[in-house]
N, C-alpha and C positions, 0 to 999 in steps of 0.2 A: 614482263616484256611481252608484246602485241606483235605476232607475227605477222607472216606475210601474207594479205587477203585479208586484216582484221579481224583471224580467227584465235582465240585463246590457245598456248601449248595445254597437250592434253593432261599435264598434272594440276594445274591451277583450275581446267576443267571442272576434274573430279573432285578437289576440295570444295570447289562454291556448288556442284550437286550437291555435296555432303554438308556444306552450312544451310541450304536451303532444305536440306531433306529434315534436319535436324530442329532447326525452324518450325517447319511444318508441324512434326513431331509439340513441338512445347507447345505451341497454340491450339492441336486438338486436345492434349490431354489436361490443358486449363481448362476448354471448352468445356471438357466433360467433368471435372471437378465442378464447375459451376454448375451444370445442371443437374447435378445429383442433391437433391433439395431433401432427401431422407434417409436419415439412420435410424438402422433398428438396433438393438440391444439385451439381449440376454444378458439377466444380472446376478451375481452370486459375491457372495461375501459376509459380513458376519458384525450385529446389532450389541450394544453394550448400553444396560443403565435402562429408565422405564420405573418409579416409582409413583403408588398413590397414597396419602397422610391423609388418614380416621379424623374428621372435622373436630370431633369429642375425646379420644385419645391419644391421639399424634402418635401412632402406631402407623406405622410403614409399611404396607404392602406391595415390595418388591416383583420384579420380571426379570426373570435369569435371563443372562446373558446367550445368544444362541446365534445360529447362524439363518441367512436371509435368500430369499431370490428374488426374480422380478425379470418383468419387461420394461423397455422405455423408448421411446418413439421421440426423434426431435427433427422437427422439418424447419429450414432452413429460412428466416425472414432476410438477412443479408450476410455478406462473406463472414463476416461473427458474429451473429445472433443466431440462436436457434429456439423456436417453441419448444416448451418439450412435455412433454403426457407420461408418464409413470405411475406402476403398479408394481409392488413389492410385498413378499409376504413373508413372515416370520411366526417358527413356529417354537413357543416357549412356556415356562411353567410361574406360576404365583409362589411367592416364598414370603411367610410370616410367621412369625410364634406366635403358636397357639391356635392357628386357621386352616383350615387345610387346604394341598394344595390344590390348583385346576391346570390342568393344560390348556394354553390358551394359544388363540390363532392369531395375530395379527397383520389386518390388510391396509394398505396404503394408496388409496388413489387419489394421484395432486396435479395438478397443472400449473406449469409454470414457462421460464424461459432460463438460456444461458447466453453468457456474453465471454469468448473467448478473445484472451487478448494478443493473438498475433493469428496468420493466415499462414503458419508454416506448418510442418508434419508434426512437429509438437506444440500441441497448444495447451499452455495453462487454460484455464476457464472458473467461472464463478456460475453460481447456480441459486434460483429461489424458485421454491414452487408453494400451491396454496391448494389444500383439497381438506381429504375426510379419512379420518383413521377408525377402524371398526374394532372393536376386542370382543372377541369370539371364544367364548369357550368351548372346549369340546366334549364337556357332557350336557349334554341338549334339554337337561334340567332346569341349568341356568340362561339368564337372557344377555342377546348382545348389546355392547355399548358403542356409540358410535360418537364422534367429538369430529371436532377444526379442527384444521393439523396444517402444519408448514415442515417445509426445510430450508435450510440454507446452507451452503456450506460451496465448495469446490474441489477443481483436481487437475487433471491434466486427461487430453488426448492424445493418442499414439497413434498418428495415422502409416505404417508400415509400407502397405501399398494402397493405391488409387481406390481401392472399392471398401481396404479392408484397413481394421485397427482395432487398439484397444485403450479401453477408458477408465484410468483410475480415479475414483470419486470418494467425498468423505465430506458428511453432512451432519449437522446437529437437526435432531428433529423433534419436535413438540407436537403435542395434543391437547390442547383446553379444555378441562374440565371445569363445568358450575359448582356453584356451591350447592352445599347439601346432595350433591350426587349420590345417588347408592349405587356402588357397582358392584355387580356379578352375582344379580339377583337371581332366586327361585322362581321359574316361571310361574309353579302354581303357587296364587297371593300377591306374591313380591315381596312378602315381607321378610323374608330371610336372605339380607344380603353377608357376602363378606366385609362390607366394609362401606362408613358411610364418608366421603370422600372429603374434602376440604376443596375449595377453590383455588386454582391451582395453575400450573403446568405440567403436565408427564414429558422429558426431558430424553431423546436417547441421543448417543452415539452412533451412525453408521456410515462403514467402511464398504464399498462394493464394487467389483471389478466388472466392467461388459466387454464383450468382444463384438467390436461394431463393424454394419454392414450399410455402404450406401449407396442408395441407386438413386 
């Protein structure tokens, strides 16, 4: 009811302050959800699976199972797209009978994109990236090998608050190796490898948790 002078009672007042304050409120902090166009990502979590098969005698040269880390960087092309840049690294051992083993390093740098499919604080999402896997041993004896490499796979975001969340991911990921590859040669010669490879896929599992930051 409109009192007297066309001035509102003072409780009706204070509610439409409080729809309009409230208001205001939702349309800046969408604002700033849209122009937060980067998230960074500290990554940890833990790699299963990695085999290479002897072209001559289909002998298996396994990579235990071990745990990962990484960074990953995705800058925002539209409310669900994001580029994304990633580097991960894993540090694990060669298992074969009869070979011995090596500690090997393995790094990951791929580029690619995701496509999340909603715009709410939990987003499924899907993921493909396309780069370069390196296998590094760490007795500096032997030579690194470096291959193609993809992922693919997805997860979910958890955005908890406006700056802050966390991102559970789970990717199958490959490395291409040629035929006739020798890998995890003797630097001096070459000619003493562990193992001369078949043409191929190296196949892993990984599972990796970020706690994401975006500005």
């Amino acid at each position: 009811m409109i009192a007297v002078g066309g001035k509102l009672p003072a409780k009706m007042s204070r509610v439409l302050g409080l729809a309009v304050a409230l208001g205001s409120w939702a349309v800046s902090a969408s604002a700033q959800d849209t122009a937060r166009r980067f998230e960074l990502s500290p990554l940890l979590g833990y790699v299963i699976g990695g085999t290479f098969e002897d072209e001559s005698t289909r002998q298996h040269l396994d990579l235990d199972d071990s745990q990962a880390h990484g960074l990953q960087l995705n800058i925002r092309a539209d409310p669900q797209s994001t580029y994304e840049i990633r580097y991960a690294k894993q540090a694990t051992r060669t298992n074969a009978p009869g070979l011995p083993s090596l500690e090997v390093v393995i790094e990951k740098l791929e580029i690619g994109g995701t496509y999340e499919v909603s715009e709410e604080p939990t987003r499924p999402f899907v993921a493909l990236t396309l780069g370069a896997s390196r296998f590094k041993p760490d007795d500096s004896a032997f030579n690194d090998d470096t291959y193609f490499s993809f992922s693919l796979g997805g997860g979910v975001k958890f955005f908890m608050d406006q700056p802050f969340g966390i991102t559970v991911d789970a990717r199958w990921a490959g490395a291409f190796v040629n035929e006739d590859t020798d890998v995890f040669c003797l630097s001096a010669g070459g000619l003493t490898c562990l193992i001369q490879a078949d043409a191929g896929l190296t196949s892993q599992f990984r599972v990796l948790v970020g706690f994401n930051a975006r500005f």
